[in-house]
GUBA-879782 format. One record per residue: x, y, z of N, C-alpha, C in turn. Coordinates in pm, whole numbers, plus 50000, padded with zeros to 5 digits. Layout:
<sites>
X|Y|Z|X|Y|Z|X|Y|Z
...
</sites>
This chain:
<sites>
58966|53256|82602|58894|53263|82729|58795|53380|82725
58668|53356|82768|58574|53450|82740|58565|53567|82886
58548|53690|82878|58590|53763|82964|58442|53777|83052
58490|53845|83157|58360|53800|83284|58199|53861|83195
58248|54002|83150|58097|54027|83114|58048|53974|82978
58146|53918|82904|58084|53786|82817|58019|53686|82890
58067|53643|82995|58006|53528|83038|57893|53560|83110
57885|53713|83174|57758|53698|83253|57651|53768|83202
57681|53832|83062|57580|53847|82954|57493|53664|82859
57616|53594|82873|57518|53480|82842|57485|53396|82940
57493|53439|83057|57419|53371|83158|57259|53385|83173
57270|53529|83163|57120|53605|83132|57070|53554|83048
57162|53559|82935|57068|53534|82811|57009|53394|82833
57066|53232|82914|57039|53108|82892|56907|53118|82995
56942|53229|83114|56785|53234|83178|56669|53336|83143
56699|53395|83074|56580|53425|82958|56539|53336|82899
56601|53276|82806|56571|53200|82707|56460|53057|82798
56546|52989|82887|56484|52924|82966|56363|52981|83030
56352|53099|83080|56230|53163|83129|56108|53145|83023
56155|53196|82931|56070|53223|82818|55992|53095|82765
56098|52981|82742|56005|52833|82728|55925|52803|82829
55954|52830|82944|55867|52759|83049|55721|52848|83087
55773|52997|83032|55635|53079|82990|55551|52992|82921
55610|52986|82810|55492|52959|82634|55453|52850|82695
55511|52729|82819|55446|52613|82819|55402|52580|82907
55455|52670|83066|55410|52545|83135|55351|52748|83233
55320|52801|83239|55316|52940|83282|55427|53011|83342
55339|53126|83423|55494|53225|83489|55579|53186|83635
55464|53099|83711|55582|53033|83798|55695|52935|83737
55649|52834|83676|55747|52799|83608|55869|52869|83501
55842|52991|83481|55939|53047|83408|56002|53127|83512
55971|53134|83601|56061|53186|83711|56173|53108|83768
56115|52970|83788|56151|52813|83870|56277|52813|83732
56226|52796|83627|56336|52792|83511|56488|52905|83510
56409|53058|83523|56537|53133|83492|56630|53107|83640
56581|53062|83749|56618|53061|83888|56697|52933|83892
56718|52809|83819|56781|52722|83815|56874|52751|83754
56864|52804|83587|56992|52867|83510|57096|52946|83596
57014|53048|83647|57132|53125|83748|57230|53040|83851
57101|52945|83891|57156|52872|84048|57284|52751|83997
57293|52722|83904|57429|52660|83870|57500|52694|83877
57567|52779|83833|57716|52839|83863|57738|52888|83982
57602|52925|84012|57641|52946|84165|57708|52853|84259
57609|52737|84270|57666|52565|84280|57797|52523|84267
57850|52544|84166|57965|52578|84095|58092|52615|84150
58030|52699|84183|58112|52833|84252|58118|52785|84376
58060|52764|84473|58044|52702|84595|58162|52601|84629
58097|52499|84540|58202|52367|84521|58321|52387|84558
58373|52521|84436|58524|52502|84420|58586|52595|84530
58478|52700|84636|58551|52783|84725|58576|52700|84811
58463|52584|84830|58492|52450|84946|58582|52384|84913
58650|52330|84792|58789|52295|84781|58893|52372|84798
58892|52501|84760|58992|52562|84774|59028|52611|84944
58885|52655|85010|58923|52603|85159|59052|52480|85192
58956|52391|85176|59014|52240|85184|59188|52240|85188
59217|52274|85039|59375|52282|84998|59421|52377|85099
59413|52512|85097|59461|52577|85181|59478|52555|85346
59356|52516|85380|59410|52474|85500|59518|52395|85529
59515|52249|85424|59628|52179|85423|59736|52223|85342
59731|52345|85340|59891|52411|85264|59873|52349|85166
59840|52307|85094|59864|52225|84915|59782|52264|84821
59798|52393|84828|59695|52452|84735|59777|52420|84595
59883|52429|84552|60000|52353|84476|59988|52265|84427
59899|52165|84491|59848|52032|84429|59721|52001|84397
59661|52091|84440|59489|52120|84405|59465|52116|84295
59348|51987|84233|59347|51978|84104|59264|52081|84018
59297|52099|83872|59198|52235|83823|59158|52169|83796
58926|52294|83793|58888|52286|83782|58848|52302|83626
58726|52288|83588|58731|52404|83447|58608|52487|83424
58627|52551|83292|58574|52611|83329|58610|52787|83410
58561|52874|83412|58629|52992|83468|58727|53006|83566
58652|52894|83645|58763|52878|83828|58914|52830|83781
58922|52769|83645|59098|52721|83622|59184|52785|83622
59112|52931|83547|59260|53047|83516|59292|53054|83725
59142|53075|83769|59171|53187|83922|59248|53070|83964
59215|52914|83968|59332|52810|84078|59409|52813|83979
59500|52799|83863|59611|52839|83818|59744|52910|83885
59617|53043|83823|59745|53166|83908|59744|53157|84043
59647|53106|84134|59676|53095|84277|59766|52990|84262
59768|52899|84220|59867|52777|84263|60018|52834|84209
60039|52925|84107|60194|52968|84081|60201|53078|84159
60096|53126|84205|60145|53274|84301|60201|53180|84445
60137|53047|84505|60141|53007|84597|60309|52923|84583
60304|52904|84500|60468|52795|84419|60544|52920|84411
60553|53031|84383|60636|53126|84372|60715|53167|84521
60601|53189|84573|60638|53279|84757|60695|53168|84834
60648|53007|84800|60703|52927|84877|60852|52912|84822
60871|52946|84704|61019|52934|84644|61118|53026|84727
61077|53182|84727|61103|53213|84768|61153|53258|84926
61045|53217|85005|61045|53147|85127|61193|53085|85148
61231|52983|85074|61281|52853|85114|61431|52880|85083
61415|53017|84978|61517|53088|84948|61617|53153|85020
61460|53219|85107|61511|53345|85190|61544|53224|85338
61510|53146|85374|61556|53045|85494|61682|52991|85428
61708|52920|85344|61842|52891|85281|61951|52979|85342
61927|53104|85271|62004|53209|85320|62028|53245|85443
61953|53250|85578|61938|53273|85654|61977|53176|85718
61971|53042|85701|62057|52966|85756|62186|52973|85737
62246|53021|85625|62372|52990|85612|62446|53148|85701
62366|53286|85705|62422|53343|85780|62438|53276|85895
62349|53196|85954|62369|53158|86100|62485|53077|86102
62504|53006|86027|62623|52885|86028|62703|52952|86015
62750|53060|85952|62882|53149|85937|62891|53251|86048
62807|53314|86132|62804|53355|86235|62857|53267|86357
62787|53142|86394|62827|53047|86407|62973|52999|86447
62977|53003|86317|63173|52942|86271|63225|53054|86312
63242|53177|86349|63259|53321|86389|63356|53256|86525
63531|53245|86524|63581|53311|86638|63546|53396|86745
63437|53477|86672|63411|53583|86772|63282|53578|86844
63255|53601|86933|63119|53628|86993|63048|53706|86950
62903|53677|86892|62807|53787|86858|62659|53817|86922
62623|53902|86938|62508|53940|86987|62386|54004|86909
62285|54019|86921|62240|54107|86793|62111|54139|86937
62062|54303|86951|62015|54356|87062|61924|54457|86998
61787|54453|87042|61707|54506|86984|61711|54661|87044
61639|54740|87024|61632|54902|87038|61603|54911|87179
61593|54784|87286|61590|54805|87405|61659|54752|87480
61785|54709|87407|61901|54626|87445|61823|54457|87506
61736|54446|87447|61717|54294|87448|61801|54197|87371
61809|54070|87380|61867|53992|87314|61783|53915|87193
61815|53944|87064|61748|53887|86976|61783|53771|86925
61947|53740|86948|62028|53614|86894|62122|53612|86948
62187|53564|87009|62332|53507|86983|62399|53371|86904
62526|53424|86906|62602|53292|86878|62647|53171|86971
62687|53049|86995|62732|52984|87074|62910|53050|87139
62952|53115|87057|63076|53142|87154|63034|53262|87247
62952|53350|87182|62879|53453|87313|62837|53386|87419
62762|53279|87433|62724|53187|87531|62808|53168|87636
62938|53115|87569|63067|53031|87621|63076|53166|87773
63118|53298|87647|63204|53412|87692|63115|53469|87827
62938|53454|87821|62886|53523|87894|62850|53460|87992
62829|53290|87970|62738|53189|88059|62581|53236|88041
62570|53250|87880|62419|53268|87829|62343|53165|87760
62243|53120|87763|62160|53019|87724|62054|53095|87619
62096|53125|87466|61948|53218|87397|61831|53134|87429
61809|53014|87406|61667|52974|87424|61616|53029|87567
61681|53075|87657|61636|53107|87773|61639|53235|87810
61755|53283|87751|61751|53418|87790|61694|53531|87630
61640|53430|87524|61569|53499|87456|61546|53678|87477
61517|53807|87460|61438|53884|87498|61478|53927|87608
61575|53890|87686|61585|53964|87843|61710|54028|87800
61674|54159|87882|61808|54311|87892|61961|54241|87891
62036|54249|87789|62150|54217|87841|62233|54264|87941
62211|54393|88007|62243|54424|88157|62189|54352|88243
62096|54316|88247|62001|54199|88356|62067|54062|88381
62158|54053|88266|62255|53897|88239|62408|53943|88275
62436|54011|88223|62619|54092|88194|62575|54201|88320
62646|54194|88446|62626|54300|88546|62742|54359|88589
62842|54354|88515|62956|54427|88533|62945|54607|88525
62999|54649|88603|62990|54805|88598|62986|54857|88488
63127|54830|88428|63174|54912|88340|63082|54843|88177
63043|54717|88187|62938|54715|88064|62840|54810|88137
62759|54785|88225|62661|54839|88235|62652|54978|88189
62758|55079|88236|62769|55201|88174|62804|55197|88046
62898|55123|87941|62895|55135|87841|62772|55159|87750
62675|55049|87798|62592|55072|87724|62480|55144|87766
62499|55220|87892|62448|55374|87912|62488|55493|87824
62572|55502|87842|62640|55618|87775|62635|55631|87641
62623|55498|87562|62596|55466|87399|62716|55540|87353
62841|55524|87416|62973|55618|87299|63028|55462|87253
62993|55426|87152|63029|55282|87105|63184|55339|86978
63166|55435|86993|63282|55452|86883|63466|55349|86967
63479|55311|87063|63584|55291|87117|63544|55160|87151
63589|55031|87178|63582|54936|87258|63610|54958|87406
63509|54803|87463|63552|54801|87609|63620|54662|87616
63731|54701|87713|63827|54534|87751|63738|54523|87890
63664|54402|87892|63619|54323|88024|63732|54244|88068
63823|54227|88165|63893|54147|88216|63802|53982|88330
63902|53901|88310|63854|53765|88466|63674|53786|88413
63680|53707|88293|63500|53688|88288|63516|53575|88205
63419|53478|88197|63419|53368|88170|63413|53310|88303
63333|53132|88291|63315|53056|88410|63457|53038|88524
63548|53009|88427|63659|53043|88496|63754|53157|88531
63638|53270|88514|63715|53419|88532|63881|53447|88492
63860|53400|88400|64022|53362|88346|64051|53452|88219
63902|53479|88129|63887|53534|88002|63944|53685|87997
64001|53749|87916|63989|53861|87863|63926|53877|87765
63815|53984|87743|63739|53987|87644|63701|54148|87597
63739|54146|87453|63717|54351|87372|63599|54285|87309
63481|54390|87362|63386|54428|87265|63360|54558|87226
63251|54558|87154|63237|54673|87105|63117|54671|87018
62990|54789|87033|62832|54771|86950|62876|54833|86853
62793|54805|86749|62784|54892|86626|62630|54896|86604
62565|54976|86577|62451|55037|86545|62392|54949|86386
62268|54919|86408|62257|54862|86283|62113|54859|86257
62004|54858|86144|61887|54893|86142|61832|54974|86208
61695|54971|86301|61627|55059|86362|61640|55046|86466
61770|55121|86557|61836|55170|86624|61853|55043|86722
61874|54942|86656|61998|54813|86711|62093|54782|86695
62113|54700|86759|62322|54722|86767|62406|54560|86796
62495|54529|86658|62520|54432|86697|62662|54446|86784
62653|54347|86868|62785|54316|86962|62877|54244|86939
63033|54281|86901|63125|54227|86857|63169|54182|87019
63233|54015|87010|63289|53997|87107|63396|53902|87097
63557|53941|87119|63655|53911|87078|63749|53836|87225
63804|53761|87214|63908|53705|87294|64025|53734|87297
64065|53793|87402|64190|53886|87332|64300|53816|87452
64288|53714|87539|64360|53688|87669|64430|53678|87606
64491|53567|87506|64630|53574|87456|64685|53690|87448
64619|53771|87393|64676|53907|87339|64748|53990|87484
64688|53960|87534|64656|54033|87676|64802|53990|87771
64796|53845|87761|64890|53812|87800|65015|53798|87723
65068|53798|87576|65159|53861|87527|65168|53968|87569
65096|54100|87586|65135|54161|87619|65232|54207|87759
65144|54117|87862|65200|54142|87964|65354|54071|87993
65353|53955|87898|65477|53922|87915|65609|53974|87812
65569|54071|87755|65632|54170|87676|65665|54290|87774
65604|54367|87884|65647|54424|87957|65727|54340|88093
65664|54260|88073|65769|54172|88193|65936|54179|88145
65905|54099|88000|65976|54119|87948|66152|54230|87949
66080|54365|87883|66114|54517|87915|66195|54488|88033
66119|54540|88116|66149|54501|88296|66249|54460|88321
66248|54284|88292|66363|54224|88327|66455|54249|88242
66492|54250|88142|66591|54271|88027|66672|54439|88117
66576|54550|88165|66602|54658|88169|66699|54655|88328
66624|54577|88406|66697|54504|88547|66786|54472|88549
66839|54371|88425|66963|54298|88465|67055|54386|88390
67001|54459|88263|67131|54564|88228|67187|54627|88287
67064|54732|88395|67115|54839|88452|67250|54796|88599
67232|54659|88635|67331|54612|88736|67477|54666|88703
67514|54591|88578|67635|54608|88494|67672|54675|88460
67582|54770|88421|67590|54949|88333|67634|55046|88469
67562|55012|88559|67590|55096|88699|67721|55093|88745
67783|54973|88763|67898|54955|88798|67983|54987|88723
67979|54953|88614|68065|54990|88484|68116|55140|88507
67974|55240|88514|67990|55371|88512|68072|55430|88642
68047|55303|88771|68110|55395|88873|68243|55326|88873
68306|55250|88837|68440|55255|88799|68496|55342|88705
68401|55387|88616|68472|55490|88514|68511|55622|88592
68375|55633|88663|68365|55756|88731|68481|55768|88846
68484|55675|88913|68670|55667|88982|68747|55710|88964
68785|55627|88806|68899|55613|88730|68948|55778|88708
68841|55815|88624|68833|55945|88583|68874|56077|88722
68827|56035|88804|68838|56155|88973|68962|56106|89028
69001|56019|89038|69090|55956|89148|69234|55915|89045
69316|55950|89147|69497|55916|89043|69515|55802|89125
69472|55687|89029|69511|55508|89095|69633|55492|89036
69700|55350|89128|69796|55304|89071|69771|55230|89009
69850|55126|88930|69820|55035|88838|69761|54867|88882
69781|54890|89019|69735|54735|89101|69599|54832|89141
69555|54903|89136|69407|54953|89150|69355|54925|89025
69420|55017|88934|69347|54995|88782|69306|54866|88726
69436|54801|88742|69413|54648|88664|69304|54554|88757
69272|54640|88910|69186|54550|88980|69006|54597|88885
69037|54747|88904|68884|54795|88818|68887|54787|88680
68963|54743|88652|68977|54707|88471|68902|54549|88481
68983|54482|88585|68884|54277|88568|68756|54321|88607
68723|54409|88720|68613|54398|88746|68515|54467|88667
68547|54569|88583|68475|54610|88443|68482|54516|88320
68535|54467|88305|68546|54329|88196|68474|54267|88247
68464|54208|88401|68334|54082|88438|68270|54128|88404
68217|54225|88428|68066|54278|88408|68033|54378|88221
68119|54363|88153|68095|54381|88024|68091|54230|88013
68162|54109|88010|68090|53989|88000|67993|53986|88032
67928|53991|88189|67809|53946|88157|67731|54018|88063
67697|54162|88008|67640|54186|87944|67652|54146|87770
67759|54056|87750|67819|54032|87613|67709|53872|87651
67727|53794|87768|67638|53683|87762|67481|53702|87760
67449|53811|87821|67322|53811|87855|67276|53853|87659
67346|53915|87616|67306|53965|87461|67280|53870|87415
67409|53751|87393|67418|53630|87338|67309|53567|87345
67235|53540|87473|67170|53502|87518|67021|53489|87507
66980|53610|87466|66835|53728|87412|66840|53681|87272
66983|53720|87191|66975|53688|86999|66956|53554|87023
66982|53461|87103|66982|53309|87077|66871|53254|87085
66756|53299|87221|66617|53256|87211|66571|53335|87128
66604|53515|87083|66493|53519|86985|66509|53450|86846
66590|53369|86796|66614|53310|86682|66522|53229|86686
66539|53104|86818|66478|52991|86856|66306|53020|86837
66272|53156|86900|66114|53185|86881|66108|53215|86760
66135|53260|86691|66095|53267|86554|66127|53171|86448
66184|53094|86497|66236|52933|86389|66126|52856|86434
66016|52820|86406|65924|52764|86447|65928|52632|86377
66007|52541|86250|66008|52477|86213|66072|52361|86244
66086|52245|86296|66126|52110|86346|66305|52127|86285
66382|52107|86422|66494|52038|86373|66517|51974|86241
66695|52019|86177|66715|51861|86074|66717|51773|86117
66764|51662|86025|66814|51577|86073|66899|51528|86016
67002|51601|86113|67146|51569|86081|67207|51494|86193
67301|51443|86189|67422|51328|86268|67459|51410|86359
67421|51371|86508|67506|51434|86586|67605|51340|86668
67732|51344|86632|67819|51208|86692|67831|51303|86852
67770|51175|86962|67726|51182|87077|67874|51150|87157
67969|51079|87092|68091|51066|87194|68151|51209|87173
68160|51220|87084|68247|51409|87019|68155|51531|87091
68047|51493|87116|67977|51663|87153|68001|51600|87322
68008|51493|87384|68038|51506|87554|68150|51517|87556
68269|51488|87453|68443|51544|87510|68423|51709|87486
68335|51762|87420|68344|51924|87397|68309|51990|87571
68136|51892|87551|68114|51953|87715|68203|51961|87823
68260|51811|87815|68379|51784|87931|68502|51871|87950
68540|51939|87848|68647|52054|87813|68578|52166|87853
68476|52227|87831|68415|52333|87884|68374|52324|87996
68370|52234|88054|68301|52233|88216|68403|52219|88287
68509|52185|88233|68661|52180|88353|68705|52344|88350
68677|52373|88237|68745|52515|88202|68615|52623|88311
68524|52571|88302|68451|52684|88375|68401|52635|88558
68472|52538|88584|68476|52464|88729|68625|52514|88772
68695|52514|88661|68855|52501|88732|68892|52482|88866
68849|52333|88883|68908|52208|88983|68801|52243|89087
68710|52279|89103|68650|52298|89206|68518|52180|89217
68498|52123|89117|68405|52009|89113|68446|51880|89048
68363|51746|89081|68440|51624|89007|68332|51599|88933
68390|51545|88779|68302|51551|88666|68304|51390|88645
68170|51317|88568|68210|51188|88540|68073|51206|88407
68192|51206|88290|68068|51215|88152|68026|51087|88122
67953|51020|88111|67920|50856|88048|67856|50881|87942
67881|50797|87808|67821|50786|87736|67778|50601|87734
67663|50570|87787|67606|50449|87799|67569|50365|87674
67541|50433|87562|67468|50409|87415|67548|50426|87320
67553|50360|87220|67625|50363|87126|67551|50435|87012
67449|50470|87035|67350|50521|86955|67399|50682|86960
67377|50786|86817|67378|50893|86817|67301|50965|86824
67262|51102|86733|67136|51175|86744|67080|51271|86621
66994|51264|86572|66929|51332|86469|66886|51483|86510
66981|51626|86484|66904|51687|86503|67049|51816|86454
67010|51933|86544|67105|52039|86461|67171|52048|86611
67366|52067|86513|67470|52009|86625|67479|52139|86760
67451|52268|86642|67489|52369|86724|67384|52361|86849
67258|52344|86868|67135|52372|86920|67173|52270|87069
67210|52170|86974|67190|52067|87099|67340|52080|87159
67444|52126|87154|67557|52129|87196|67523|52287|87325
67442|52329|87251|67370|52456|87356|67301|52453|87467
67224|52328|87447|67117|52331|87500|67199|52198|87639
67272|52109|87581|67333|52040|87705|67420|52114|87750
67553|52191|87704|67606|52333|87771|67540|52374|87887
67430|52430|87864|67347|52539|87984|67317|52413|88076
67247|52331|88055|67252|52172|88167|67339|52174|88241
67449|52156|88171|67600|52107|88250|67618|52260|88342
67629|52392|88251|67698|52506|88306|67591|52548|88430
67466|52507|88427|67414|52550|88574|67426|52429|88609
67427|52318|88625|67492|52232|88743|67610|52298|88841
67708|52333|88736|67854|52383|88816|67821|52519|88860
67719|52630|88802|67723|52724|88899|67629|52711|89045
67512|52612|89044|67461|52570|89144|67530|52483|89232
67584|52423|89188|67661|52341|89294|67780|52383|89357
67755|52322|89487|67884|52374|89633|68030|52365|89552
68147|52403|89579|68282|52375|89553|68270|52226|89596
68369|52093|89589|68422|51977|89589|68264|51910|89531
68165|51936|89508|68060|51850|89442|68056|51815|89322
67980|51701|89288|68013|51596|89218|67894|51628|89111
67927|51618|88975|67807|51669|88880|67831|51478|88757
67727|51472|88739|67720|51295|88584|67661|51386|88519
67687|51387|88411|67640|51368|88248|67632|51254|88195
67545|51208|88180|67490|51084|88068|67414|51073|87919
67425|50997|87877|67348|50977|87725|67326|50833|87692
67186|50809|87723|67156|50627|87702|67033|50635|87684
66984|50501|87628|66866|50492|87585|66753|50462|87695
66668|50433|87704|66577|50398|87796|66540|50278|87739
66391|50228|87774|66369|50109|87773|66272|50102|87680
66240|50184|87603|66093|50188|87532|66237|50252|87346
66372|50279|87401|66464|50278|87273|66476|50494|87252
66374|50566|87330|66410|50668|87353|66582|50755|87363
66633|50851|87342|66749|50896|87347|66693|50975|87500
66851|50993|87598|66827|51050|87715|66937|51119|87723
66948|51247|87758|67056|51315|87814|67053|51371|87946
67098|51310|88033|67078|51336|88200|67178|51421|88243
67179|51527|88334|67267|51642|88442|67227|51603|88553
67343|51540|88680|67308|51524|88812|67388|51600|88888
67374|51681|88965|67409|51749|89051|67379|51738|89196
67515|51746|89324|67497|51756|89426|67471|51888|89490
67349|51944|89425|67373|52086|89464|67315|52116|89566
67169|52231|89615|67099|52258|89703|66975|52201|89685
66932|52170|89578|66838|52092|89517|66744|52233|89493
66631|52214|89455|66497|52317|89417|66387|52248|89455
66300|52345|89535|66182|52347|89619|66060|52297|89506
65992|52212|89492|65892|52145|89427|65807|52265|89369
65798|52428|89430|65706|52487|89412|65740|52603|89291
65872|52569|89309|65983|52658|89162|65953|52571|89025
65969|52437|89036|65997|52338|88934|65910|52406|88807
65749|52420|88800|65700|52420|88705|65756|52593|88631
65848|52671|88682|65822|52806|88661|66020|52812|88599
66096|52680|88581|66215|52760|88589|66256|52726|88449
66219|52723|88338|66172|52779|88219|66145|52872|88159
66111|52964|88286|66070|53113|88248|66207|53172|88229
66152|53306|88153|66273|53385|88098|66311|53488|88230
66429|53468|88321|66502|53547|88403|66445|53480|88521
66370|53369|88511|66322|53313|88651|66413|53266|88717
66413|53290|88839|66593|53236|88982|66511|53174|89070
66559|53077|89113|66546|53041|89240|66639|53116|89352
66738|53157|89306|66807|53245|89390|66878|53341|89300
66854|53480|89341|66884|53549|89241|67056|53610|89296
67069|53611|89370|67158|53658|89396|67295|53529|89394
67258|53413|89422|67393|53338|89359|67399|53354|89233
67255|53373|89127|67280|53320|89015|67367|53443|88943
67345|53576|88959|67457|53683|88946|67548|53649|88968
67595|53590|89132|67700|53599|89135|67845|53469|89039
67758|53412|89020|67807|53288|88918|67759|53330|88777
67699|53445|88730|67708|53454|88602|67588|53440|88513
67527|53379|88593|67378|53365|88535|67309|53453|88445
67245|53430|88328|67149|53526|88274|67011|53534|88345
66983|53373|88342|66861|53394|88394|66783|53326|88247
66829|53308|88139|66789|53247|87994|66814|53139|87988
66944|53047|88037|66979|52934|87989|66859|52832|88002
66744|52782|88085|66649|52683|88062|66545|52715|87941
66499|52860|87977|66412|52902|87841|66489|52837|87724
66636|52906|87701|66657|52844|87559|66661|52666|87535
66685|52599|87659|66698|52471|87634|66577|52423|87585
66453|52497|87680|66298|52447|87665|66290|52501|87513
66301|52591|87452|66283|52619|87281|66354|52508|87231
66507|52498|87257|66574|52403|87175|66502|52259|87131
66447|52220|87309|66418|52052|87300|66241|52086|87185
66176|52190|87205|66061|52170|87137|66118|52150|86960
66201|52214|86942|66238|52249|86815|66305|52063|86755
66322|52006|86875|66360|51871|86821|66284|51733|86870
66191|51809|86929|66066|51704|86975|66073|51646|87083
66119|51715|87219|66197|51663|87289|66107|51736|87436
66153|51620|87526|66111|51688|87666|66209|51750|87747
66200|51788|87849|66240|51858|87949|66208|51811|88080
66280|51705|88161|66227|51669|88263|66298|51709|88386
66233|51771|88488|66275|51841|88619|66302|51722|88754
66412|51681|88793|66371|51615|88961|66487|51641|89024
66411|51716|89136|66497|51781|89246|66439|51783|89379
66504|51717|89480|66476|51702|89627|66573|51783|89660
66498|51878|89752|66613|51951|89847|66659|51967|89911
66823|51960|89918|66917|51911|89986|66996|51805|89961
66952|51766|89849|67021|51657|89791|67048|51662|89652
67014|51762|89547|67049|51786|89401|66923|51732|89320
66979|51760|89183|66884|51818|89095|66960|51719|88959
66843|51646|88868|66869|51616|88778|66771|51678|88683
66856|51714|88566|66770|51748|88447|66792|51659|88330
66658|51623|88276|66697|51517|88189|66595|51554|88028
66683|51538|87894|66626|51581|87796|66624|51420|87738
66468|51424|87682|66436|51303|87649|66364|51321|87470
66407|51233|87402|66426|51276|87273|66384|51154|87251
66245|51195|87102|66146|51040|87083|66265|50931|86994
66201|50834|86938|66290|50727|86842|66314|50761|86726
66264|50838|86703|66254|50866|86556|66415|50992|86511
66504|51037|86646|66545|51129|86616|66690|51020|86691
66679|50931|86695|66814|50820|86756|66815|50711|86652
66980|50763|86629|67007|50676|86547|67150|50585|86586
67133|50472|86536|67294|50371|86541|67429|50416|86493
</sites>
């Protein structure tokens, strides 16, 4: 390739040379007209190919722009690989940039990204959810102008981002708990972490509920306990005193020996998170067990009638479910009046389901308890249920038991007329 001042040394030279013939022949205007055409070609030339290269560029395809030849090939060459290069790269750098978004995106968490004037430069769709924000709309506007809660608002006055803030009741249904927290990032922007923490929030709170009640029903037992000791210890009883504060310190170390029982038994159940066996549970043998334990803990004060309707047994683990109908049967008899009448049943339904039904003539339960008596230490009456012995656990553990074997829990109680509880167990766990 000949280099520029090669070429524009023999440019001269072809309009000399041309000058010079049209001297010797035709005179000096014509040798002017001559060297002035030599020059004016490449100029021409030149023209041409800046008007194509316009052309391409405008339509972006300079890439496909055919070469010329001649000098202009090397210059559209390297323009066309400088132009193929940046678009590579381009497509590179969007590649990439899409896929942060999709992984931002996929992000559990809410994100924000806020320019040096706390504008909004991006979010994610779960920030949306969390804030009731629209980015195409709220593009560019103050995120205080959108989020008008106090305590954001000062957060991000104050700029001490080293700590998170818990926003409580936000979301459309003011239901959300939500920890964020900025972190500082480029030229003096800050992205916004935004986390869902209600579960958390509410484990927690039912972990101090928790505390609470556990700490409530000890201290009943522990109190009394101590002021019989404290008696015992001051006062010279006789032995029809003693042996009276000796039963009545034993009741009440029972209940605290049940209520223990009681706590190790659901926390097993919560942490066994894995489906029942399936093992044989012979259904005539576990209602003569109940029927022996419910006379023993009625002693004659109620009339019992166990039916077993089905000849069908049950797939599942013996101890669990011998537990879980126990607490059925044993709050029937502590809810119910003296001379009242309690059924136990076990039959199939009509769709081939297993059923284990508790009917009681008791006081029945108010429609507005039903969805809540599952809960751990929840009473409808707290003071019979002490006085009959109650933990306050026995439905929680039944409700773990029946999940653990795929099973429902069904509540119906009119009041004033008794209460059936019925555990309903799919086909797959009834067997012949």
């Amino acid at each position: 390739m000949l280099s520029v001042i090669t070429r524009f040394a023999l440019l001269i030279f072809l309009a000399f040379i041309a000058a010079s013939l049209a001297l010797a022949n035709l005179g000096p205007f014509s040798a002017i007209a001559a060297a002035i055409c030599v020059l004016a070609i490449p100029l021409i030339y030149s023209y041409v190919n800046l008007a194509r290269l316009r052309k391409y560029t405008v339509a972006d395809a300079v890439e496909t722009m055919p070469l010329p030849s001649g000098y202009w090939e090397e210059i559209f060459f390297r323009l066309q690989r400088l132009v193929r290069n940046l678009k590579q790269q381009i497509l590179s750098i969007e590649k990439q940039h899409d896929r942060f978004i999709e992984a931002f995106q996929a992000s559990p968490n809410g994100i924000v990204m806020l320019d040096d004037q706390d504008q909004i430069e991006w979010c994610n769709a779960i920030a949306e959810h969390f804030f009731g924000l629209n980015f195409k709309r709220d593009a560019l506007q103050r995120i205080n102008f959108l989020i008008r809660r106090p305590e954001f608002v000062q957060y991000l006055y104050k700029r001490q981002f080293e700590e998170p803030l818990l926003l409580e009741r936000m979301g459309r249904g003011a239901n959300l708990s939500l920890m964020l927290q900025a972190f500082p990032f480029g030229d003096k922007r800050h992205l916004l972490l935004v986390q869902d923490v209600t579960d958390l929030q509410k484990a927690d709170a039912m972990r101090r509920d928790f505390v609470a009640n556990v700490s409530h029903e000890m201290r009943t037992p522990i109190t009394v306990l101590m002021g019989f000791l404290e008696t015992m210890q001051s006062l010279d009883l006789d032995k029809a005193q003693q042996s009276q504060y000796f039963e009545m310190m034993m009741s009440q170390a029972q209940r605290m020996k049940s209520l223990v029982e009681d706590l190790l038994t659901l926390a097993n159940l919560e942490s066994n998170t894995l489906p029942a066996p399936m093992q044989v549970v012979n259904i005539p043998t576990l209602m003569a067990l109940l029927k022996n334990d419910a006379e023993a803990l009625s002693q004659g004060h109620h009339a019992f009638n166990f039916e077993v309707s089905s000849p069908c047994n049950l797939m599942g683990e013996e101890r669990e479910i011998l537990s879980a109908f126990g607490n059925l049967v044993s709050n029937a008899i502590r809810y119910s009046p003296d001379i009242g009448s309690i059924t136990a049943n076990w039959h199939l339904n009509e769709i081939g389901e297993g059923e284990f039904s508790v009917t009681d003539t008791g006081p029945g339960i108010a429609s507005e308890h039903l969805s809540r008596l599952t809960e751990r230490f929840y009473r409808v009456d707290r003071s019979r249920s002490r006085d009959t012995g109650g933990t306050g656990l026995g439905l929680a553990i039944v409700k773990h038991i029946a999940n653990r074997h795929q099973a429902q829990l069904i509540i119906e109680s009119t009041p004033g007329k008794g209460s059936t509880f019925t555990l309903r167990f799919p086909k797959e766990r009834v067997v012949a």
